[in-house]
C-alpha positions in Angstrom: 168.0 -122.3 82.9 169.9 -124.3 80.1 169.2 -120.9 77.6 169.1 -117.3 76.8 165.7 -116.0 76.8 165.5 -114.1 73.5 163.1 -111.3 74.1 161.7 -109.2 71.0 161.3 -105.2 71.1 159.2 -104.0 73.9 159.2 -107.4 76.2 160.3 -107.1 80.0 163.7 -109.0 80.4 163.3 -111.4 83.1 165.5 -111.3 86.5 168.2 -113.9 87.0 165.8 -114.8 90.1 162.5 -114.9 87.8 163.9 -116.8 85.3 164.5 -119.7 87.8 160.6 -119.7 87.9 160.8 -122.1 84.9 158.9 -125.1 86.0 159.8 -127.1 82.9 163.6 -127.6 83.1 163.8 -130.4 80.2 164.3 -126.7 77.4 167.3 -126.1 75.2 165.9 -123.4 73.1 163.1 -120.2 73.7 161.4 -121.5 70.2 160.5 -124.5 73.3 159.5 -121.9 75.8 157.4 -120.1 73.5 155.7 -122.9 72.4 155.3 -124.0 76.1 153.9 -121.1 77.2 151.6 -121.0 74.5 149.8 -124.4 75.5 150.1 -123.1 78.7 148.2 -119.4 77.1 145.2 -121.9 75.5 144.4 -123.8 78.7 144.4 -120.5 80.4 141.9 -118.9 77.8 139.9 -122.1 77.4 139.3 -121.8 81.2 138.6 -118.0 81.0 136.3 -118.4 78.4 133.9 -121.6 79.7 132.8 -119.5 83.0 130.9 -116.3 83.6 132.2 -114.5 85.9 133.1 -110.5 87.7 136.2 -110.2 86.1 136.9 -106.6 86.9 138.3 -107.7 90.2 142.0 -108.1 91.9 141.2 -112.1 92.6 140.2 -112.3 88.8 142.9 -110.6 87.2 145.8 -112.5 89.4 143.7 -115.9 89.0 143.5 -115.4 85.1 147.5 -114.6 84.8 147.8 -117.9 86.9 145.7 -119.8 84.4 147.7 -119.0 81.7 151.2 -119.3 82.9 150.8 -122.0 85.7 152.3 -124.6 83.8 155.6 -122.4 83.0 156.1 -120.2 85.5 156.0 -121.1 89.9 154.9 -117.6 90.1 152.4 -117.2 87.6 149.5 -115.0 89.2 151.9 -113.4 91.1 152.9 -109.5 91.2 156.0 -108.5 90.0 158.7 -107.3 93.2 161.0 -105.2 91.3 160.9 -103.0 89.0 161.1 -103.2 85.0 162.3 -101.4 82.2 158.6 -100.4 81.9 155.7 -100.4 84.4 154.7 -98.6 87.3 156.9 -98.9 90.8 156.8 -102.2 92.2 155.3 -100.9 95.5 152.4 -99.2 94.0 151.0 -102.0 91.6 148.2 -103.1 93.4 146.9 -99.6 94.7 146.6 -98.6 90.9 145.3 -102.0 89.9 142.7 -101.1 92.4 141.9 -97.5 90.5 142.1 -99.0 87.3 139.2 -101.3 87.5 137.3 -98.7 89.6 137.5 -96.5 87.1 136.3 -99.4 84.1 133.2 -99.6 86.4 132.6 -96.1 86.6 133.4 -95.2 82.8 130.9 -98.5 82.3 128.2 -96.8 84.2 128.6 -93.3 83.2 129.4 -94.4 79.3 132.2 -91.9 80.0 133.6 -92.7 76.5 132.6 -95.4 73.9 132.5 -99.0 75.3 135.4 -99.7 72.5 137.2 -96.7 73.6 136.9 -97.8 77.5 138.5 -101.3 76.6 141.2 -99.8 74.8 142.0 -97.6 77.7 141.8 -100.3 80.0 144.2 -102.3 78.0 146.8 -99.9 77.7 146.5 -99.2 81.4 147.1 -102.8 82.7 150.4 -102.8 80.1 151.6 -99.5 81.1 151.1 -100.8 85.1 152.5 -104.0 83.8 152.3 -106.2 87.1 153.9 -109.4 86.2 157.3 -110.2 85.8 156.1 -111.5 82.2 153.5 -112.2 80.0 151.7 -108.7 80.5 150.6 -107.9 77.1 149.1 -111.7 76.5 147.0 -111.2 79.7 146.1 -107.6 79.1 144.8 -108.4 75.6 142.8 -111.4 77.0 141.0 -109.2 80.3 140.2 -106.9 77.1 138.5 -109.3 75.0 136.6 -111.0 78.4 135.9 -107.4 79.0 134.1 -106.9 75.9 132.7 -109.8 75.8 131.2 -108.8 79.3 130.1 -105.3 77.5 128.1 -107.6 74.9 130.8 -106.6 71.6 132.8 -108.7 69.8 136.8 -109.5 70.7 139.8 -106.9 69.2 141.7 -108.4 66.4 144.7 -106.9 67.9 146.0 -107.0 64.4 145.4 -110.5 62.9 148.7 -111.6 64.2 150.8 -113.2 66.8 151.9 -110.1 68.5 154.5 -112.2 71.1 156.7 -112.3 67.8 158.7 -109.9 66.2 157.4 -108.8 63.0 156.2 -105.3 61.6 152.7 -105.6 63.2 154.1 -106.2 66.7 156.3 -103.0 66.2 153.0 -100.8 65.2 151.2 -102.1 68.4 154.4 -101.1 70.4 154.6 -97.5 68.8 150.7 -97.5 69.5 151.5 -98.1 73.2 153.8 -95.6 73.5 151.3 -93.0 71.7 148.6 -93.9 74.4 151.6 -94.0 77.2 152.0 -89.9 76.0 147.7 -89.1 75.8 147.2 -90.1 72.4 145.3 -92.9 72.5 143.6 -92.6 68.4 146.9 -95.0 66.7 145.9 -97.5 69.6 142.1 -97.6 68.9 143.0 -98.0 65.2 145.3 -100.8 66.0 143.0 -102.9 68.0 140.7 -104.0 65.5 143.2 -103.6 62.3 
């Protein structure tokens, strides 16, 4: 890699290993990569959002992550295999992948909370599990919005702005994390659609 990666508050720095992943090697700068990756975010959600599909599933999830990284990253779609300032233990990713959707379905069923509450929850549970080596928060917000567009409501504004970037907004979406990360999960439902 010919350049730092500059990563803002709350973003998972990548391994020396990971950041080899880089499938276009032409970059000088990360304003490139971000850029890049973007593209590479559109295609992903364009494809996401043209099919109807189960997408509380393993396959889904991993496919999805692949989608929108496949044209940065050689292992897009792939689980992270060490561990991260943040995020569960490597080793136990996919068993509480697993839960988490099983417990989506059975909130879903039993309308255990509010559908708006349930996507929130599941949002800040695939983040806190965070099973990528990158681009966690851009895939959790997209399963939420497919999620709710599965529950028949309309997408999170997840705060009208780009949240990959640092800015104010991005830090109140971060404090909101760690709020849900302790319980509290009210600054988080607030920020959502803010």
């Amino acid at each position: 890699m010919a350049f730092e990666i500059e990563y803002p508050l709350g973003a998972t720095p990548l391994s020396e290993e990971e950041k080899e992943g880089l499938i276009p090697k032409h970059m000088t700068h990360h304003a490139e990569l971000n850029e890049w990756e973007q593209l590479n975010i559109y295609k992903g959600e364009e494809w996401a959002w043209s099919r109807n599909r189960e997408i509380l599933n393993l396959a889904y999830l991993k496919q999805l992550h692949e989608r929108m990284f496949d044209r940065t990253w050689s292992w897009a779609g792939t689980f992270r295999h060490s561990d991260k300032n943040i995020g569960v233990d490597w080793t136990q990713i996919s068993s509480r992948i697993y839960d988490l959707l099983n417990d989506v379905e059975y909130q879903m069923e039993h309308q255990s909370f509010g559908m708006v509450e349930i996507a929130t929850r599941f949002h800040h549970r695939l983040v806190f599990i965070h099973p990528f080596p990158n681009g966690n928060g851009r895939h959790s917000r997209l399963m939420t919005d497919l999620l709710l567009h599965k529950m028949g409501l309309e997408r999170f504004t997840w705060g009208r702005v780009n949240l990959v970037n640092p800015s104010d907004t991005r830090n109140e979406y971060i404090a909101a994390l760690q709020e849900a990360d302790r319980g509290d999960y009210q600054r988080l439902l607030n920020f959502v659609n803010s």
